[in-house]
N, C-alpha and C positions, 0 to 999 in steps of 0.2 A: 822154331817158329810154331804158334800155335792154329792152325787151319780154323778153328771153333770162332777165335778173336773175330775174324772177318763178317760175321753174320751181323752186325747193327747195320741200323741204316746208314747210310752214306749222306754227306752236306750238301752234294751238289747230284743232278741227276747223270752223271756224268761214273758216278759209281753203283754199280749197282748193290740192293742191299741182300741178295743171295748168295753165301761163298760157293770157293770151289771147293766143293765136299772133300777130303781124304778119308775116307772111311779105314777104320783098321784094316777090313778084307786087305786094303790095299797093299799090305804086308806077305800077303797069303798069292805067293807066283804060280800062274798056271806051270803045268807040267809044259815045257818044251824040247827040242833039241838043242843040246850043247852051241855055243856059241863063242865067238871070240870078240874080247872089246879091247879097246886100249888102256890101259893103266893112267892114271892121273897123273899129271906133271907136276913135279915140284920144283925147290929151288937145288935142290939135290940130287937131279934127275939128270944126266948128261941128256938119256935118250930114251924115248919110248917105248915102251916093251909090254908083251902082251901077258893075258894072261886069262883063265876060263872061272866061270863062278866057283867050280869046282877047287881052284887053286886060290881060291881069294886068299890072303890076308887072316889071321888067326884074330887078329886085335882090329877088326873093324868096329864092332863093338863096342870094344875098350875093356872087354872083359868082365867079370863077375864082379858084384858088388858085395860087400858085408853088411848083414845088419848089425845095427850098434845098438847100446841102452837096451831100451824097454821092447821094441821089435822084433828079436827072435822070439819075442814070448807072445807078441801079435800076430805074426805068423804061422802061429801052431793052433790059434785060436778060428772056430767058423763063428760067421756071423749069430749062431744060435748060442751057440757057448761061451761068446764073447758077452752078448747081453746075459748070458743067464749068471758068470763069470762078473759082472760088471753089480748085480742085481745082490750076489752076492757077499761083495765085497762091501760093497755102502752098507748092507743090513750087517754084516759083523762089526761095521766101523760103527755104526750106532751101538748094536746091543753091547761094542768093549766099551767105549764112552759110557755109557747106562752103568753098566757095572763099576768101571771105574771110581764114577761121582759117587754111587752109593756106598762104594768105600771107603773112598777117602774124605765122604762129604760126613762121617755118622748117620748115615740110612735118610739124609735128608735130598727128597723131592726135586729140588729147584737145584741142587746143585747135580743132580743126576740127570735129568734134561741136560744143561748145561755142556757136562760131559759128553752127554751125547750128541749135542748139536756142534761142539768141536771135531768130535772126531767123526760123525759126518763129512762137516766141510773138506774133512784130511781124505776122507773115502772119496769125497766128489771128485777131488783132484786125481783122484787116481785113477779114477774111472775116463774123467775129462782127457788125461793125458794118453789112456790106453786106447780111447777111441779118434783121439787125431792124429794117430801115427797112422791110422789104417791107409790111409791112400797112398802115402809115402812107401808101407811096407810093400803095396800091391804094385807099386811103381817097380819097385829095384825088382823084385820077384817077377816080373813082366821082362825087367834087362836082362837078368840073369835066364830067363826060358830061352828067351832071342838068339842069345851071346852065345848060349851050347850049339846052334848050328854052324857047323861049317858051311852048308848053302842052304842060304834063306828061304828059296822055294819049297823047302820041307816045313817053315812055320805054318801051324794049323790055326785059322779064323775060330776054331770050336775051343782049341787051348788058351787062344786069349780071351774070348768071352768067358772062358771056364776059369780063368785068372780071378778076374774080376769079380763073377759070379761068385766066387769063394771068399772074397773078402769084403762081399758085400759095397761094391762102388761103382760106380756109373764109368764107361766106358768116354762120358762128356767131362769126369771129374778133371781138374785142373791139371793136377800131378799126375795122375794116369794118362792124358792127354798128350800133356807135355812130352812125358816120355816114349809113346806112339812117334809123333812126331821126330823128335831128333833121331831114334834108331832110322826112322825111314830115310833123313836127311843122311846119316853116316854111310845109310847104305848108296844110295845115289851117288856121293859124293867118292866112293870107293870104284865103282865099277863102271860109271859114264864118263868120261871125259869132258869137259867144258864144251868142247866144240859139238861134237854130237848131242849133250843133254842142250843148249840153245835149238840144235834144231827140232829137238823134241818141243820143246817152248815154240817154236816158231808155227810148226805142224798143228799143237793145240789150238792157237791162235785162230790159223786157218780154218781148223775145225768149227770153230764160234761162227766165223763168220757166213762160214755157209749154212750154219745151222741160224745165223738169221734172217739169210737173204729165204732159208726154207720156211721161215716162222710168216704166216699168214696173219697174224695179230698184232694191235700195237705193243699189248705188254708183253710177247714172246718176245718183240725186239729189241725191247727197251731194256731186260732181262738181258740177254744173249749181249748188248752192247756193253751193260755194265759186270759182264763176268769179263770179258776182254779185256775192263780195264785192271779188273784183279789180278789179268795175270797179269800184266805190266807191272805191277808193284813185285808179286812174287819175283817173277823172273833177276826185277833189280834187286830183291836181297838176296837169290841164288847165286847172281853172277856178281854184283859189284860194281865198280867203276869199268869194270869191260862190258859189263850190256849195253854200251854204248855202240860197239861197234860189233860186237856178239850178235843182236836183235837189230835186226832192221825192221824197224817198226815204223819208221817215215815211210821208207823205199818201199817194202812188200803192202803195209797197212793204211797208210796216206795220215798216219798218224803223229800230229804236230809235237814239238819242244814242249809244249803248254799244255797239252792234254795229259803227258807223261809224267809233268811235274805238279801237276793238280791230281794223277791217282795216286803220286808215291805220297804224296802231301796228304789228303783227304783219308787213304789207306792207311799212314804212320796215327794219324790222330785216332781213328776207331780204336785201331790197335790199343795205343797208347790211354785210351781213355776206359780201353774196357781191362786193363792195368790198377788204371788208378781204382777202380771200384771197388779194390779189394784192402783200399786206403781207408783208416778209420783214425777217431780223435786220438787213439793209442798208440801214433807210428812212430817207427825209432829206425835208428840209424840204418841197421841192414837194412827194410825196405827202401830208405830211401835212396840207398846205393844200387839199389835191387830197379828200383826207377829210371837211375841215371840208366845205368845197363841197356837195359828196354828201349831208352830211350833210341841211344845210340844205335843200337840192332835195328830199330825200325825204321833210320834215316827219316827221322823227325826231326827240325832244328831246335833250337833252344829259345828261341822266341815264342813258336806254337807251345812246345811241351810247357814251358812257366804259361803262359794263357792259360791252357788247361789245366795246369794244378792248380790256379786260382782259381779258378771258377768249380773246382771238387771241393776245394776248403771253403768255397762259399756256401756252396750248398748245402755243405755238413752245417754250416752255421746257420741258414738259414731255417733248418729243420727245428735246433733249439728254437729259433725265434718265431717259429709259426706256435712250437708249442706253448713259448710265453705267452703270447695274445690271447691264442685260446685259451688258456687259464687267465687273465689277467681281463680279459672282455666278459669270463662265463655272466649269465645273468643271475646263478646263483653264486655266484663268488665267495667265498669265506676266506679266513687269514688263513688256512693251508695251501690256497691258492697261490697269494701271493707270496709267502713261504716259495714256494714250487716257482712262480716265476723268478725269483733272485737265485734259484738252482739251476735254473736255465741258464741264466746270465755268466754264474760262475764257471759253468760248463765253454760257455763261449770264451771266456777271459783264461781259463785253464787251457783249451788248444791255443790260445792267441801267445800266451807267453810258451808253449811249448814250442812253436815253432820259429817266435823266434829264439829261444834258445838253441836251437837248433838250427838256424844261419848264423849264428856265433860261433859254431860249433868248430874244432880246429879242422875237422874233417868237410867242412860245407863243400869246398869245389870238388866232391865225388859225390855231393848227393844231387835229388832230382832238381830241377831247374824249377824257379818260383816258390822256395822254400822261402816264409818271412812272415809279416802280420797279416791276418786276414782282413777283409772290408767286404761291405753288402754291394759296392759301387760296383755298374752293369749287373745285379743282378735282380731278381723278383721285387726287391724290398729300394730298389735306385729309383724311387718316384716323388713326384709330391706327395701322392694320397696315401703311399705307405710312409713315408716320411715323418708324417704324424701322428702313425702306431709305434714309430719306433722312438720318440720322442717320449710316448707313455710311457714303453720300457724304460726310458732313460731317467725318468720322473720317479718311476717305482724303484730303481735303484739306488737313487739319489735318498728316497725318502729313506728305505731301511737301511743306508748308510749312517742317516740321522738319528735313525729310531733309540738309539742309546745318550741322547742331547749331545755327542761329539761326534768331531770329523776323525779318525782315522787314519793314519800315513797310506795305510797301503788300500785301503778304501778309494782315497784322494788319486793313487795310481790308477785303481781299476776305474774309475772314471773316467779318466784323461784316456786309458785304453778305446772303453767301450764307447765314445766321442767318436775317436779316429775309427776304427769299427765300423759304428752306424752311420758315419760321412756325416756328423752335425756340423754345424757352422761353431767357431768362437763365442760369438753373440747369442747366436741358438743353446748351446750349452751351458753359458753361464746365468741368459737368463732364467731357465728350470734349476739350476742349482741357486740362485740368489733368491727365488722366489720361494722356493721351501727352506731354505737356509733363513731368511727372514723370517719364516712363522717359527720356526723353534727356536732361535733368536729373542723373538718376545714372549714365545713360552718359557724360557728359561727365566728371563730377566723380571718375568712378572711373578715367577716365583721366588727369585732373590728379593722382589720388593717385599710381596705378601707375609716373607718370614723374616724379614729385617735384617738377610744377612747383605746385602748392599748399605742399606741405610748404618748400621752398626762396622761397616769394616771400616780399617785404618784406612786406606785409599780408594776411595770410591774409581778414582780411573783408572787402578790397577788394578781391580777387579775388574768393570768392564775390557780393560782390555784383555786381560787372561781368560772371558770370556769369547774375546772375541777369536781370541789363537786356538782355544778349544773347539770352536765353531770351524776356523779356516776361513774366521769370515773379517769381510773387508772393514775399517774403524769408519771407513767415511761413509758406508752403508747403515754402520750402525747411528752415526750421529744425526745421518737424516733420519732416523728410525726414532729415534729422542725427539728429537725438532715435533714429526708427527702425531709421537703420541702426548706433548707439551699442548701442542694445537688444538688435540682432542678434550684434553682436560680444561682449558681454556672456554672452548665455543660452548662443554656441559657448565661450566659457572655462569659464563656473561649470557646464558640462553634469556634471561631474564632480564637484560639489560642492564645490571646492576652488577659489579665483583663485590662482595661484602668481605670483612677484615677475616672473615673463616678461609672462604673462597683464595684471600690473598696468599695466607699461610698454608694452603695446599700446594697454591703453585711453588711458593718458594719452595719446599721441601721438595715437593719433585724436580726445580730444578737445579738443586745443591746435588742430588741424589743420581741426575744423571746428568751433570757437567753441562750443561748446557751455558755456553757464554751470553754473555748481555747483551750484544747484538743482535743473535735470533730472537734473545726473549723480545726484545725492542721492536723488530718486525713483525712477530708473530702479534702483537698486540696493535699494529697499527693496520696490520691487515685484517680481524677480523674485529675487536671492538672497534676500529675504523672503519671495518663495513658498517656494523649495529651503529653510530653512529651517523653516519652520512646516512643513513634512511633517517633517522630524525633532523636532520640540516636538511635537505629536500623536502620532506613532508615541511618544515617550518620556512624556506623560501617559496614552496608553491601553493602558501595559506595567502600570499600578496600582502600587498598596503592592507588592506584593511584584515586581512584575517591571524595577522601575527597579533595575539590576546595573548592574557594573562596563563591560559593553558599552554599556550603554544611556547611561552617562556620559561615555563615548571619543565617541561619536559625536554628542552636542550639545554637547560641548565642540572638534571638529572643524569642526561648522557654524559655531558661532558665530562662531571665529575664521578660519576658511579662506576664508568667504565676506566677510571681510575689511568686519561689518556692525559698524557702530557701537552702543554698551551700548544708546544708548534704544531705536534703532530694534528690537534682537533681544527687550531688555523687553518694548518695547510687542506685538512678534507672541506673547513666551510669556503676555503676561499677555490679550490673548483669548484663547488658551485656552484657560489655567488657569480664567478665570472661570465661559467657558460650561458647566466641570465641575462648579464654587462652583454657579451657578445650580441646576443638577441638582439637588443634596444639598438648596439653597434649598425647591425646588419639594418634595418629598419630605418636609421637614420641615413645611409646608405641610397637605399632603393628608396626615399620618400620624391615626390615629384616636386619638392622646391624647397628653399634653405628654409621657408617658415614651417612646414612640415618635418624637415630634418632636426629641425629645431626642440620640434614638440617634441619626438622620440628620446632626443638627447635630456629631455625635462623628465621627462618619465624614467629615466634612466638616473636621472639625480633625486628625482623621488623615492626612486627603489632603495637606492645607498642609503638615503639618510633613515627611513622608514620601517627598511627592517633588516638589512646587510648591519647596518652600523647597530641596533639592538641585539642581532645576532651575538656579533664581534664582543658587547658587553658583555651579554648570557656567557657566554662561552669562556671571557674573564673572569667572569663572578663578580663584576661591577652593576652598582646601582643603577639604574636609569638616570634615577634624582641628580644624581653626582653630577655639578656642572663641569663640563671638558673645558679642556684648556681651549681659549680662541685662537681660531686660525689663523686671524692677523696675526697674533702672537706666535704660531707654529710657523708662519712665512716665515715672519722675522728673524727667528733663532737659524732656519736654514739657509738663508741672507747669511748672516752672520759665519755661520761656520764655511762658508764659499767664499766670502770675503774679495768676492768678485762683482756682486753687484750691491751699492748703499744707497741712500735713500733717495742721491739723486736723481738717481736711473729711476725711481719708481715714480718721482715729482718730475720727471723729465715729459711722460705721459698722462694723460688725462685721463686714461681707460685702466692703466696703470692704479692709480686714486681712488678710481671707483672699486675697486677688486680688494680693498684695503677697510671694511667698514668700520664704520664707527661703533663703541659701545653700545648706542641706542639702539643703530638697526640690527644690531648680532641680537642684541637682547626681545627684538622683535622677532626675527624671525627664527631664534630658536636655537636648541645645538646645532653644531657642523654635522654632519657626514664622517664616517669612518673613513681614510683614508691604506689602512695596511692593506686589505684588499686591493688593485688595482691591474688594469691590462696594460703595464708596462713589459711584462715576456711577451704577450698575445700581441700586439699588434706592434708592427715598427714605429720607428719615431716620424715619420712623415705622416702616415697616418693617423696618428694620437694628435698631430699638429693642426691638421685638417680640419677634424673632430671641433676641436678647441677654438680654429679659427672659422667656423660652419655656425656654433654658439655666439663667439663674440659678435659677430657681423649682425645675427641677431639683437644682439643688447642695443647696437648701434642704430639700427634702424626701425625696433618694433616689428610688430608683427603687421605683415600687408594683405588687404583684402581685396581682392576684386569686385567691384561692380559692374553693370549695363555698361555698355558703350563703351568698354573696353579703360575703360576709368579704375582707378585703386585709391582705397584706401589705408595709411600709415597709422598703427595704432602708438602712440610713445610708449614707451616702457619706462617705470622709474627705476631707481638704480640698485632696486635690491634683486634687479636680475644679476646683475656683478656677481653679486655674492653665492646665487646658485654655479657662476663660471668659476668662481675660484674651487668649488667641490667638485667640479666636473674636471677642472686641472688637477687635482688631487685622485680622484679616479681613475685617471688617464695615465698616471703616474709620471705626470712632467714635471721636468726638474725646475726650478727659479728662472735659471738659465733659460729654457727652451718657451717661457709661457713669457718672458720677456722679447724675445726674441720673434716669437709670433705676433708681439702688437706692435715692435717696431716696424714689423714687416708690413703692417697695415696702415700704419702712418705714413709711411713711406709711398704708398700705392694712392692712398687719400690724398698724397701729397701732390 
């Protein structure tokens, strides 16, 4: 065990963060008188038996070590002749390299550098290897001074500093340390018996505590409480599963289950964490056996010890990703910048599949616990606001994934890594990969246009799609990507309200060129020359009765056909919003305060249709004005006819019937009919269309009534080319034969 380990701070205040020193002196026994101890019990021991330091044991120790390889020649070496020895060797390894190259190179320059910076490197190594033996060699060489005593108390404190001192290494170094430590444990462990070294543990104890009942200060005792709990951890890795019953540390100390198991707990972790520091992105199999080990010795479980390897491999990661930001944010940023952030990245994704290769590995259940992929989650970079620095990264990687117009296989891997990594979401990742995947997407494809190898190949969709496999990118991204840029080239032709036959043969080529089906082309054109359109069907229903002129007819007869829309589709935009104008008049006759004001609305609502909805409806045909329309007795009639449900008796059955039926004379008085394709038969239901219709007739029937004084009214008659406005307003309404007969029955019946 290493006494050094214990100096970090501790998690909870319940440890304290000063160890219990063992200094080497501690090696170095006063002089005393001879003594007797008892021998250690084994399981080979029938009985106890004594014995004096003087008679100890020959192999406490364990005896002398050998050095091997390059170490006996490190041990002959002082620190001054090692460096000079070291200073040496590199300068002969350059000037033989030097010489070499000008040899074998023909006396030329660049190849003698060359040589020389080979065999440099070959000299670095040498030098590298001969200077990291040293603490190792200074180690055995410290076992072996020990090991020559027959009683310990002859070790001199000035011989081990003079060890050290000679091979130039810290007395705190690891391997020197270490080996401090376990002689002292061998030695303990030879001449105390369990029963007496507990109460030596127990004595100390004692010691603490009166040295804090003697501490006048808060932090002498906060000190003195948390060295007590250090030793409780020691003492359980000196004694094992019996310092249970070895220490009474409830009974003598008042010291609880929970206290014991929070220092060995909180003490295993320091331990074990100030282990893993010596963990880097280069670990291999020995350390991490070397880990388990450790683990195990410091009665740490296997839950905390993976926690803490995660969160060491986090941090290693973290450190690359601090340094990508900072490159990747500099505000002088250059492309060696982000060069250097994608070597970051790579660094991260090289330990990520290191280690998991290494929980693959056949040897995994002896290595350390929480070997596997790393992730930034619970750590520095687990937030929202850094969430979206590390989405840059993920952007930056993504692009110079791109940066050669293709995806990669093993690209496409390291993405999907560095995703689970930085904790992105599905959706989070796909959209920064869809989103720059798109722009080089249409860089590429606007370079197959521009050079005609799209337009010139034998399968235009087997190009794109071979495109699209080279990309990784999805076809039905790409076909909205078509759709969009069809749209664009579209709204730059009809900007002018007009597609001309150039204009036409552009679109068609682009959309032969990018498969675009007839359906989107169909929508695409009723959405936007259907926008451009319906601003002139508005501008020409909100000129009214009087202001639809001869301009107003040039110009939706221009839309209509220069935007090159087909009848339904311009129908369908002028008839919303001819209706939303019907609705109006609708609403109006509605809210008027009596059926001869409902009336009027309703009249103004047949003036509009006939006026300029129905001029509209021609424009938009490309019919004359002049052109006389078929009469609407005659369009009754044919509808009659094909219903073959109501004849003529039904219509001579009524007298209101008759009148809605005009003659030649007064059609030819009062003029063409009204358009009827237009009409609020979806908008309103049939009771209310019936309403309407029966709100009008009642009108025809009775004139228009005025009030005068005294409570008196006047009936004005109507003649009967009001009918004829009811039959347009039936027609408006979009009522069938059926239902415009059935409302006057209804009224006869009531009159009846």
């Amino acid at each position: 065990m290493n006494p050094s380990l214990l100096t970090s701070s501790p998690s909870t205040p319940f440890l304290s963060p000063f160890p219990l020193k063992l200094a080497p002196s501690s090696l170095t026994l006063p002089k005393r008188h001879r003594f007797l101890v008892s021998f250690p019990r084994s399981s080979s021991a029938e009985t106890p038996s004594t014995l004096t330091l003087e008679s100890k044991p020959d192999n406490v120790f364990g005896g002398n070590r050998e050095l091997t390889g390059i170490q006996p020649l490190v041990s002959n070496l002082s620190p001054p002749l090692r460096l000079a020895s070291s200073a040496i060797i590199l300068a002969g390894a350059l000037a033989a390299g030097y010489g070499l190259g000008t040899k074998f190179g023909g006396g030329s320059r660049n190849l003698a550098l060359g040589g020389a910076a080979v065999a440099g490197a070959a000299g670095g190594a040498v030098v590298f290897a001969l200077n990291s033996a040293v603490p190792e060699v200074a180690a055995i060489n410290l076992h072996n001074y020990v090991s020559g005593f027959d009683d310990p108390s002859q070790v001199s404190k000035e011989e081990i500093e003079g060890i050290a001192k000679r091979y130039g290494v810290s007395k705190q170094d690891e391997a020197f340390n270490a080996e401090l430590c376990d002689l002292y444990s061998m030695f303990v462990s030879s001449v105390i018996p369990p029963g007496d070294a507990a109460s030596m543990h127990v004595e100390l104890g004692r010691r603490i505590f009166r040295q804090r009942l003697e501490t006048g200060d808060r932090d002498g005792d906060v000190e003195q409480r948390r060295a007590f709990q250090k030793l409780i951890y020691i003492s359980t890795l000196v004694f094992g599963e019996a310092s249970s019953f070895l220490l009474p540390w409830k009974r003598v100390f008042k010291v609880t289950d929970s206290q014991v198991e929070i220092a060995i707990r909180d003490n295993a972790q320091r331990l074990y964490f100030s282990k893993l520091k010596s963990v880097v992105k280069d670990i291999d199999v020995e350390q991490l056996v070397s880990l388990r080990q450790a683990q195990i010795s410091y009665r740490l479980s296997d839950e905390l010890a993976e926690d803490l390897f995660r969160q060491h491999t986090r941090k290693l990661v973290e450190k690359n990703i601090s340094a990508a930001l900072d490159r990747l944010k500099s505000r002088t940023r250059t492309v060696q910048d982000v060069v250097k952030v994608v070597e970051e990245l790579d660094k991260i994704l090289a330990f990520n599949n290191k280690l998991i290769s290494l929980k693959n590995h056949e040897d995994a259940a002896s290595f350390a616990c929480g070997v596997g992929p790393v992730s930034v989650s619970g750590g520095k970079y687990d937030s929202e606001r850094e969430k979206d620095d590390l989405k840059l990264l993920y952007r930056a990687y993504v692009t110079d994934a791109l940066s050669g117009g293709r995806m990669e296989e093993h690209k496409l891997a390291a993405l999907n890594q560095l995703k689970n990594i930085f904790g992105l979401g599905k959706r989070e990742a796909e959209s920064i990969t869809l989103d720059i995947t798109s722009k080089v997407y249409r860089k590429r494809l606007a370079q197959a246009v521009s050079s005609g190898d799209l337009e010139f190949s034998d399968s235009k969709a087997a190009f794109l799609q071979n495109l699209c496999e080279e990309l990784h990118f999805d076809p039905q991204k790409a076909t909205e990507i078509h759709e969009e840029i069809y749209r664009q080239k579209l709204q730059q032709c009809a900007a002018d309200g007009v597609l001309s036959d150039e204009d036409v043969k552009a679109l068609t080529r682009l959309r032969v060129m990018l498969c675009i089906p007839q359906h989107t082309i169909d929508a695409a054109h009723s959405d936007i020359c259907g926008s451009l359109f319906e601003k002139v069907v508005k501008d020409a229903i909100a000129s009214g009765v009087d202001g639809y002129d001869a301009d107003v007819k040039k110009a939706v007869r221009k839309a209509a056909h220069g935007l090159r829309l087909t009848r339904e589709a311009a129908m369908s935009i002028a008839g919303k919003a001819a209706r939303r104008i019907f609705l109006n008049f609708v609403k109006q006759a509605r809210m008027a305060e009596n059926r001869t004001e409902g009336a009027k609305a309703l009249r103004k609502l047949i003036a509009f249709n006939s006026l300029v909805v129905t001029e509209l409806v021609a424009d938009i045909k490309g019919e004359s004005s002049d052109t006389p329309p078929e009469e609407p007795s005659k369009v009754e009639d044919k509808k009659i006819e094909e219903e073959d449900e109501w004849d003529d008796e039904e219509w001579e059955s009524l007298e209101t019937l008759k009148k809605i039926r005009p003659s030649e004379e007064v059609a030819a008085k009062m003029g063409k009919p009204g358009q009827t394709e237009i009409n609020l038969k979806d908008d309103l239901s049939e009771r209310e269309r019936a309403d309407l219709y029966k709100t009008y007739l009642l009108y025809c029937l009775t004139g228009e009534v005025t009030r005068i004084p005294f409570g008196a009214q006047i009936t004005t008659k109507k003649d009967d080319s009001e009918y004829l406005l009811l039959n347009q307003l039936g027609g408006i309404l979009g009522l069938t034969v059926k239902e415009i007969v059935e409302v006057h029955r209804s009224l006869a019946e009531q009159a009846f």
